[in-house]
Chimera marker file (.cmm) of the C-alpha trace (Angstrom):
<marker_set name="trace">
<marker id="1" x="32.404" y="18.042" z="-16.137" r="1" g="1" b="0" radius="0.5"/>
<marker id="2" x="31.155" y="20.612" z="-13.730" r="1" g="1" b="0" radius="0.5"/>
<marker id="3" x="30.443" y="19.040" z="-10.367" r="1" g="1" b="0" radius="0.5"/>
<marker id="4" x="26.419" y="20.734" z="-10.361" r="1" g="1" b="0" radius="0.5"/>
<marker id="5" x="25.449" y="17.976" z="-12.648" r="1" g="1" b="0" radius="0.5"/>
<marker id="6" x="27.175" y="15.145" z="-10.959" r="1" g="1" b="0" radius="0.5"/>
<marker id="7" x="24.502" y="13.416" z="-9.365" r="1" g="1" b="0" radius="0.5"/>
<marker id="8" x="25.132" y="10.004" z="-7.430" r="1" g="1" b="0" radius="0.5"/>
<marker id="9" x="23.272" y="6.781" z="-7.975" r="1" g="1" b="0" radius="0.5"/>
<marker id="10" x="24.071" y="4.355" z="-5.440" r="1" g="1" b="0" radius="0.5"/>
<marker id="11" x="22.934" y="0.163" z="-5.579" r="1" g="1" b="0" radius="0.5"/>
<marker id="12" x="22.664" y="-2.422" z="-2.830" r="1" g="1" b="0" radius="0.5"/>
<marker id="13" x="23.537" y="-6.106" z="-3.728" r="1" g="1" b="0" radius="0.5"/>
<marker id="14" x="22.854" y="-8.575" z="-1.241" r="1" g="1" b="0" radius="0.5"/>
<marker id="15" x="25.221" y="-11.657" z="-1.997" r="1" g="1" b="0" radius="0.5"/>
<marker id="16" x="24.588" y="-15.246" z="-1.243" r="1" g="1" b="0" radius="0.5"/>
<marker id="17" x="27.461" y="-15.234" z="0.771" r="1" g="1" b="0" radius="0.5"/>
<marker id="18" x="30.715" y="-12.845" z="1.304" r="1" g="1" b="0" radius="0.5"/>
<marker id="19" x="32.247" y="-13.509" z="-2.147" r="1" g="1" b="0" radius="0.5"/>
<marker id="20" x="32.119" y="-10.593" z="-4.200" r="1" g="1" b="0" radius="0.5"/>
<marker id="21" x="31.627" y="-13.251" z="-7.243" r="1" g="1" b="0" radius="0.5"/>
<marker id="22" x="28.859" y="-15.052" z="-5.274" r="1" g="1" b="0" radius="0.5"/>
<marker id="23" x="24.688" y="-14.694" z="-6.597" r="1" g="1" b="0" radius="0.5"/>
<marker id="24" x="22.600" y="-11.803" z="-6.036" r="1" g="1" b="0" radius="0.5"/>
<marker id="25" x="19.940" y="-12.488" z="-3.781" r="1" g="1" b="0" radius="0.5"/>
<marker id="26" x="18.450" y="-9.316" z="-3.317" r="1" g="1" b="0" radius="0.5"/>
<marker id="27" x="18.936" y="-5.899" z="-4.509" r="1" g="1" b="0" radius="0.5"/>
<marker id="28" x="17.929" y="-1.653" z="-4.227" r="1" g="1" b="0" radius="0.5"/>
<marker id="29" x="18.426" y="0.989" z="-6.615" r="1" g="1" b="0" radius="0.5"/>
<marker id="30" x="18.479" y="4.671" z="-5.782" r="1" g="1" b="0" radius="0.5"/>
<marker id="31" x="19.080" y="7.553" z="-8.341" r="1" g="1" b="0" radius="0.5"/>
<marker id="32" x="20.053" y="11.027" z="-7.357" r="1" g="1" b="0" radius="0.5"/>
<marker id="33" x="19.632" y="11.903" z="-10.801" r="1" g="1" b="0" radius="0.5"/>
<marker id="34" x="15.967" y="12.910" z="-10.711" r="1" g="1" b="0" radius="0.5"/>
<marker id="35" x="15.507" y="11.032" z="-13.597" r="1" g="1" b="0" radius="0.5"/>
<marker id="36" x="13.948" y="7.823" z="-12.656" r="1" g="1" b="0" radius="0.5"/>
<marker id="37" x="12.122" y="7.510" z="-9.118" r="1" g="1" b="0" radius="0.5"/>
<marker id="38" x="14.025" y="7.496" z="-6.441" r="1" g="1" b="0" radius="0.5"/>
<marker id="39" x="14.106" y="3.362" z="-5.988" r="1" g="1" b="0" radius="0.5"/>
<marker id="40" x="14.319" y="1.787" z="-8.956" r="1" g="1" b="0" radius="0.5"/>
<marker id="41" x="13.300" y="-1.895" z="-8.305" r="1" g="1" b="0" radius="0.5"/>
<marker id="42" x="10.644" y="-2.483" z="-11.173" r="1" g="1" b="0" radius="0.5"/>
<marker id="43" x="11.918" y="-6.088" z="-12.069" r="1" g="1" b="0" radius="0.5"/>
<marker id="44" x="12.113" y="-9.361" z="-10.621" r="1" g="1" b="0" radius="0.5"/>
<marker id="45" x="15.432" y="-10.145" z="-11.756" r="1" g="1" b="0" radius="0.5"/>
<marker id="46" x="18.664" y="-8.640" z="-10.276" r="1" g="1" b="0" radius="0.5"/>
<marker id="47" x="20.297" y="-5.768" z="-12.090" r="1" g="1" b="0" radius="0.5"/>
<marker id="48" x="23.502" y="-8.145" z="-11.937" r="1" g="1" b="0" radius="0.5"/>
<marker id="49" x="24.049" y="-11.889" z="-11.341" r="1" g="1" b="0" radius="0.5"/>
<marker id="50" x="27.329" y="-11.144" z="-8.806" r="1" g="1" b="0" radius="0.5"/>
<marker id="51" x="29.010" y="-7.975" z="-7.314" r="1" g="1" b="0" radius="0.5"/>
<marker id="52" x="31.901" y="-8.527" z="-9.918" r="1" g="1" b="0" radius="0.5"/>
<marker id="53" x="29.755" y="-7.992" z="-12.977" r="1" g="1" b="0" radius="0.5"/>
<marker id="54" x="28.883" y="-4.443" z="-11.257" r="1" g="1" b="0" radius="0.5"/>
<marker id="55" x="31.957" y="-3.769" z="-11.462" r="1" g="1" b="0" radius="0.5"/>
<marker id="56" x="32.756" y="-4.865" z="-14.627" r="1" g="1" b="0" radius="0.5"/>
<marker id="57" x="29.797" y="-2.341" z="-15.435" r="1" g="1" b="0" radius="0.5"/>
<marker id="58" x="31.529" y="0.579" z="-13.899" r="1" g="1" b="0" radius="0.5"/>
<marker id="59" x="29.512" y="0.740" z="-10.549" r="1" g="1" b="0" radius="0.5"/>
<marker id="60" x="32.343" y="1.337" z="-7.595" r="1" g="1" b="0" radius="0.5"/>
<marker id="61" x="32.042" y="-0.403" z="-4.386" r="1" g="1" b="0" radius="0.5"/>
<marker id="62" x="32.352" y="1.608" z="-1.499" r="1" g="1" b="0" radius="0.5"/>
<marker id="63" x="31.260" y="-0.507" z="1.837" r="1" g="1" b="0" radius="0.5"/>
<marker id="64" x="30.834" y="-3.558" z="2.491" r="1" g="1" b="0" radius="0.5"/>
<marker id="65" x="29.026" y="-5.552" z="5.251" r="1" g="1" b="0" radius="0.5"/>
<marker id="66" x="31.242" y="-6.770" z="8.497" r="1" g="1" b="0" radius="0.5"/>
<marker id="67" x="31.403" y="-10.439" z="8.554" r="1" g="1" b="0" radius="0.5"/>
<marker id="68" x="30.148" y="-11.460" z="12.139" r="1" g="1" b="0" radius="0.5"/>
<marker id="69" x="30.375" y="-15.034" z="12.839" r="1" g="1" b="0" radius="0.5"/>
<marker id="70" x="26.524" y="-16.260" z="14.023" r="1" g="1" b="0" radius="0.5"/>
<marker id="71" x="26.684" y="-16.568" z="17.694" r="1" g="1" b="0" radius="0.5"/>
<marker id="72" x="27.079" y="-20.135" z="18.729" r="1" g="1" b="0" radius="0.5"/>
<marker id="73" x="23.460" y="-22.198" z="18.681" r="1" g="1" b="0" radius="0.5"/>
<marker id="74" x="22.134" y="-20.070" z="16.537" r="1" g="1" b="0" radius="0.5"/>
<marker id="75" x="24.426" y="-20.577" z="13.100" r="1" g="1" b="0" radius="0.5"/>
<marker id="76" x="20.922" y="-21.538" z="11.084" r="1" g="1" b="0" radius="0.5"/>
<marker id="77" x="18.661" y="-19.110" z="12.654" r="1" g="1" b="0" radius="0.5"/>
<marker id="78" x="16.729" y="-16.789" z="9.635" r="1" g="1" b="0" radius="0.5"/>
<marker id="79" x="17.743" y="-12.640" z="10.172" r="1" g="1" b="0" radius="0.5"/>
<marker id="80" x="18.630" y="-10.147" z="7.972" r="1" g="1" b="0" radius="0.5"/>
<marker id="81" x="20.627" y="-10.220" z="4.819" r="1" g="1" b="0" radius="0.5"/>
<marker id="82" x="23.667" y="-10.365" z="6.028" r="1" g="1" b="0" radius="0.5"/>
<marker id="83" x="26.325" y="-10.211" z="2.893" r="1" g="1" b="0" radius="0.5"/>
<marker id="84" x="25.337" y="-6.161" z="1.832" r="1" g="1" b="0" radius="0.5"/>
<marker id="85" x="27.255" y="-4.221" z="-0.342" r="1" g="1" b="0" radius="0.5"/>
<marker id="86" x="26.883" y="-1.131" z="-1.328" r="1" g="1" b="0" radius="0.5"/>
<marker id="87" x="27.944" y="0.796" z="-4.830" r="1" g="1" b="0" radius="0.5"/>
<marker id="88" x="27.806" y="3.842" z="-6.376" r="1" g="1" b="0" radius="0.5"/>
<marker id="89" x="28.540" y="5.581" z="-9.523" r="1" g="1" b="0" radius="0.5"/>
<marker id="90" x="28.769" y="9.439" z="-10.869" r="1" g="1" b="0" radius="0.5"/>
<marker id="91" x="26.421" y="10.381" z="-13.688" r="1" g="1" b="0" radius="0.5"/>
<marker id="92" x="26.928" y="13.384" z="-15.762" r="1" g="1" b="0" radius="0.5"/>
<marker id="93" x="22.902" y="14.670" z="-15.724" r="1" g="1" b="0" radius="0.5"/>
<marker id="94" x="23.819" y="16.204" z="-19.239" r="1" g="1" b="0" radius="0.5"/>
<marker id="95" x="24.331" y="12.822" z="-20.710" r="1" g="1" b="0" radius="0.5"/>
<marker id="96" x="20.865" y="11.237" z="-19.563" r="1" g="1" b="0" radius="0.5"/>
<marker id="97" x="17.790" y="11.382" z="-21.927" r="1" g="1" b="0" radius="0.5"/>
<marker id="98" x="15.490" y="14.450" z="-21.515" r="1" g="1" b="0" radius="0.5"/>
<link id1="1" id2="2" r="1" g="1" b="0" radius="0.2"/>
<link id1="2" id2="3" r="1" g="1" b="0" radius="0.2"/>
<link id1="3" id2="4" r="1" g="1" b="0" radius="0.2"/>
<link id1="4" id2="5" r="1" g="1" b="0" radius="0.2"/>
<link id1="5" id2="6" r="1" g="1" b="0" radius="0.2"/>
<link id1="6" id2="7" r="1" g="1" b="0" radius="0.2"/>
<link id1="7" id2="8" r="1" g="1" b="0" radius="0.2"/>
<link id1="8" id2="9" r="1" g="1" b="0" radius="0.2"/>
<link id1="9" id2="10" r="1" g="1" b="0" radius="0.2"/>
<link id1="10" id2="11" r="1" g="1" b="0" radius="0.2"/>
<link id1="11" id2="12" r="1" g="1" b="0" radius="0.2"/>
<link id1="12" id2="13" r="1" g="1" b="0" radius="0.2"/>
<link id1="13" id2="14" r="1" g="1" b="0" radius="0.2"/>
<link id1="14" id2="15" r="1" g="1" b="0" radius="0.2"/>
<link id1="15" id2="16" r="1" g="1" b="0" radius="0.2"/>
<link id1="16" id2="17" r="1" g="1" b="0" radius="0.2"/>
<link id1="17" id2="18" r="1" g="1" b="0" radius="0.2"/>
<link id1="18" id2="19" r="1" g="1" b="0" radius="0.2"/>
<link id1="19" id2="20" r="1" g="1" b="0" radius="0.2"/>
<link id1="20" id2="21" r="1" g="1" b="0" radius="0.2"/>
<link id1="21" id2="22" r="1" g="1" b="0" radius="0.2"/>
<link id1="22" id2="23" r="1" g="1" b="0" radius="0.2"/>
<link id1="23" id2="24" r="1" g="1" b="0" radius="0.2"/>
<link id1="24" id2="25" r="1" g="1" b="0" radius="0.2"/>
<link id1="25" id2="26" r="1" g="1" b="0" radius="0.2"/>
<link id1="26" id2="27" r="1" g="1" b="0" radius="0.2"/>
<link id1="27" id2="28" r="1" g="1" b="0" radius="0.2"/>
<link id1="28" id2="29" r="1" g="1" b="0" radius="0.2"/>
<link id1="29" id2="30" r="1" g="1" b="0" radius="0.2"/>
<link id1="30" id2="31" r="1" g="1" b="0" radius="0.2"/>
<link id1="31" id2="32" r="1" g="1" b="0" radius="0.2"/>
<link id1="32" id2="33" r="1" g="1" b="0" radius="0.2"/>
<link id1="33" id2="34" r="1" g="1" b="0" radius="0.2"/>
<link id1="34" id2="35" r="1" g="1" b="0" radius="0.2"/>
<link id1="35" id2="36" r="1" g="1" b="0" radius="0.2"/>
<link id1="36" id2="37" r="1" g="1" b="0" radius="0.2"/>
<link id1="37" id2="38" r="1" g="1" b="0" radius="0.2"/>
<link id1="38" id2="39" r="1" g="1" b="0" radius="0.2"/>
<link id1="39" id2="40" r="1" g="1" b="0" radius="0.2"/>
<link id1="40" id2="41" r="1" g="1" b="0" radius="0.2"/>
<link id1="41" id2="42" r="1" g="1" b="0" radius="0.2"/>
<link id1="42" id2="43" r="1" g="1" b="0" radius="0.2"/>
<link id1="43" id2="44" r="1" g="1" b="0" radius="0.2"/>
<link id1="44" id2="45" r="1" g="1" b="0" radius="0.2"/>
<link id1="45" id2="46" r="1" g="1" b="0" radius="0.2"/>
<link id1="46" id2="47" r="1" g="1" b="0" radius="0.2"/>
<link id1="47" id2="48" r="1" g="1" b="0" radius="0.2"/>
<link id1="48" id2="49" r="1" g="1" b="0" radius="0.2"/>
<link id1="49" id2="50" r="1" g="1" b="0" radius="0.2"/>
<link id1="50" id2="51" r="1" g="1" b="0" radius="0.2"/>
<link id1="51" id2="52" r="1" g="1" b="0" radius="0.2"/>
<link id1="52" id2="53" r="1" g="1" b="0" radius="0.2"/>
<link id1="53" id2="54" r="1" g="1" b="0" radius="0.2"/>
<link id1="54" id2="55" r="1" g="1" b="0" radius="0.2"/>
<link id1="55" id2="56" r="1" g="1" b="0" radius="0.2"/>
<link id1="56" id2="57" r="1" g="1" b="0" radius="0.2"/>
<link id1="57" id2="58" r="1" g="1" b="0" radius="0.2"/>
<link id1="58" id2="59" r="1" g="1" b="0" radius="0.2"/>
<link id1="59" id2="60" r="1" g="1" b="0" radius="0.2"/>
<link id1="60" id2="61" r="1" g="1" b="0" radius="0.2"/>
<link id1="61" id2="62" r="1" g="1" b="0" radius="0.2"/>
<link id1="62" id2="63" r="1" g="1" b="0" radius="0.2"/>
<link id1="63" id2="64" r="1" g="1" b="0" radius="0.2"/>
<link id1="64" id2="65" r="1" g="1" b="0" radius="0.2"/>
<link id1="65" id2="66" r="1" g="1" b="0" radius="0.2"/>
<link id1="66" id2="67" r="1" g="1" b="0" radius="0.2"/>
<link id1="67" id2="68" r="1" g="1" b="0" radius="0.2"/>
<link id1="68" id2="69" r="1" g="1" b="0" radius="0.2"/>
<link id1="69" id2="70" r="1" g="1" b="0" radius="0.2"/>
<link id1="70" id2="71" r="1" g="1" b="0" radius="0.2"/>
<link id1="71" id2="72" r="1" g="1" b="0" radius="0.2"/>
<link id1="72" id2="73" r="1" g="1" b="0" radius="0.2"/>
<link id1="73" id2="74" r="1" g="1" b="0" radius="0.2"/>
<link id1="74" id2="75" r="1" g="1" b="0" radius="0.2"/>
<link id1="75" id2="76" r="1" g="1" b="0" radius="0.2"/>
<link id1="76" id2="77" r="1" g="1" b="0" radius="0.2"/>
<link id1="77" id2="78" r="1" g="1" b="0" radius="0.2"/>
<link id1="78" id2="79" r="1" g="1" b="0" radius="0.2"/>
<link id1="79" id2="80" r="1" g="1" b="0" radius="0.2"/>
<link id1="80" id2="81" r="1" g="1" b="0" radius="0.2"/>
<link id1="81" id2="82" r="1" g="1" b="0" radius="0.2"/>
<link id1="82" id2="83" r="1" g="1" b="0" radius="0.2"/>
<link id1="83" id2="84" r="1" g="1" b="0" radius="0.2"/>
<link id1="84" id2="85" r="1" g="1" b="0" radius="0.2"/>
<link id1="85" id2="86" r="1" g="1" b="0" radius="0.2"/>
<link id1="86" id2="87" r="1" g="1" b="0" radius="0.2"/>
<link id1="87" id2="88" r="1" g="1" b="0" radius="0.2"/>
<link id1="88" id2="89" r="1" g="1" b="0" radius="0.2"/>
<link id1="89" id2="90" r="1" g="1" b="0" radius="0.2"/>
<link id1="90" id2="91" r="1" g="1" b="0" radius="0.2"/>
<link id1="91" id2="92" r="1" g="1" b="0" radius="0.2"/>
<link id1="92" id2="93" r="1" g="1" b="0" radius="0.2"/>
<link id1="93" id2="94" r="1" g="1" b="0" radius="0.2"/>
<link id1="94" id2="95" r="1" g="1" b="0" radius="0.2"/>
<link id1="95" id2="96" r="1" g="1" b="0" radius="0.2"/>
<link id1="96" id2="97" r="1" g="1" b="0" radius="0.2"/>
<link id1="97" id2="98" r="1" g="1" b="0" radius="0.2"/>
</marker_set>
């Protein structure tokens, strides 16, 4: 493969907690291929049910979120999504429908 049709697509799984086998809770697509819009979110289900089955589906994890314990008093407050992790995989532009 020639790397000028290597184009990244990169997902965002937010976990119900810091198991990589735990629930999807949330999610975000984003496709460098040009072939889809650049978030890809059209559904209301998750792409996956857990990190692993990304995996299993050839998506490689490169970062995932520090694990800060909540500072004390505040261990049920509502924030952000805290359990992020991000993947990515290389897709050969040749091989995608025209």
């Amino acid at each position: 493969m020639t790397t000028d049709r290597l184009r990244q697509q990169v997902l965002v799984l937010y976990l119900s907690d810091s198991a990589l086998d735990s629930y999807v809770v949330g999610w975000a697509r984003y496709d460098g291929t040009g072939h889809t819009s650049p978030t890809t979110g059209d559904s209301d289900e998750p792409p996956y049910d857990t990190g692993v089955a990304a995996l299993l589906d050839g998506w490689r994890l490169f970062q995932a979120a520090q694990l800060i314990p909540p500072y004390p008093g505040h261990e049920y407050d509502v924030s952000f999504l805290k359990h992020e992790f991000f993947f990515e995989r290389i897709v050969d532009t040749r091989a995608l429908p025209a």
